[in-house]
C-alpha positions in Angstrom: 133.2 100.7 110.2 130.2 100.3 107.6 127.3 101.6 108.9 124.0 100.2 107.4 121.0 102.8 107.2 118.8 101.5 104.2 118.1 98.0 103.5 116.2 96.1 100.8 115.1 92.9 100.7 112.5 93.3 98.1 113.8 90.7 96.0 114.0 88.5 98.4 110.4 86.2 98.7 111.5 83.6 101.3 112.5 86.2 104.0 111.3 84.9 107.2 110.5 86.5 111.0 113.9 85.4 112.4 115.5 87.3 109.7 113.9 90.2 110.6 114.8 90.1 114.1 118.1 89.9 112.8 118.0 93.0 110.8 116.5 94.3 113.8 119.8 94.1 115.6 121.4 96.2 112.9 121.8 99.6 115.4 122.1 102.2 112.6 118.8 100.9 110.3 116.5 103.8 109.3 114.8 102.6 106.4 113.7 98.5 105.0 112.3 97.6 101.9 109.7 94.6 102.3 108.1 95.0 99.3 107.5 91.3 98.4 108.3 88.5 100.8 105.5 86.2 101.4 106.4 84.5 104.4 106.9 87.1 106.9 103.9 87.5 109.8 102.7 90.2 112.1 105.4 89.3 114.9 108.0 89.1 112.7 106.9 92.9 111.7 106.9 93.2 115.7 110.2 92.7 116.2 111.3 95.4 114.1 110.4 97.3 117.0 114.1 96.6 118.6 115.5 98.6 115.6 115.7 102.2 117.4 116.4 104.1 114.5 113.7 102.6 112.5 111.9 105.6 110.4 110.1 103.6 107.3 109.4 100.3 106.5 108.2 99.6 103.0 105.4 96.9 102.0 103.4 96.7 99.2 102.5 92.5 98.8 103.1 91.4 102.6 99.8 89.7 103.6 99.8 90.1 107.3 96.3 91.7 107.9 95.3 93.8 110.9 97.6 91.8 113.0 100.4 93.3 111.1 98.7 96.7 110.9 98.8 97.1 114.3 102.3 95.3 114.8 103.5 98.4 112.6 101.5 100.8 114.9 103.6 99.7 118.1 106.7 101.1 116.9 107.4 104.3 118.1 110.0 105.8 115.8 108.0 104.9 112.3 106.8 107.8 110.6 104.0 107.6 108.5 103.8 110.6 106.7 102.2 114.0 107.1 99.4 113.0 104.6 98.8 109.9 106.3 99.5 110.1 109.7 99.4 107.8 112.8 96.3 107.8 113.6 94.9 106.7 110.2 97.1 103.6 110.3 95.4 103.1 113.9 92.3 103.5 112.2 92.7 101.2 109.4 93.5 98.6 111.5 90.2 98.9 113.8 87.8 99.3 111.3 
């Protein structure tokens, strides 16, 4: 059986909520690649909290403000680096 660790969906500008909580589903994701779709909002991020293996999720021109900041803060397994840390992704998102 394939098992699907790494996804990217960087190319893909129409990716919506609903197919995040699809990929969500996915039980062996570790890693997603956001880096450009336009359309996706702060609960669509939030839903990525079902994916239990979830360890990085990349964006670089999602627009989702603090709301999304803080979606990405709720899940648990994300690691956010040893230079960046938890807490400053917190922080950016309060202040």
């Amino acid at each position: 059986m394939l098992k699907t660790t790494h996804l990217s969906v960087s190319k893909k500008a129409d990716l919506t909520d609903a197919d995040l909580a699809a990929f969500a589903q996915m039980p062996e994701l570790e890693r997603i690649d956001l880096s450009t779709p336009k359309l996706l909002t702060a609960e669509g991020l939030r839903s990525l909290q079902s994916a239990a293996n979830l360890r990085s999720v990349i964006l670089t021109s999602v627009e989702t403000g603090d709301a999304g900041i803080d979606a990405l803060a709720e899940i648990q397994t994300l690691g956010f680096g040893s230079a960046l840390g938890r807490h400053a992704v917190t922080a950016l998102s309060n202040g």
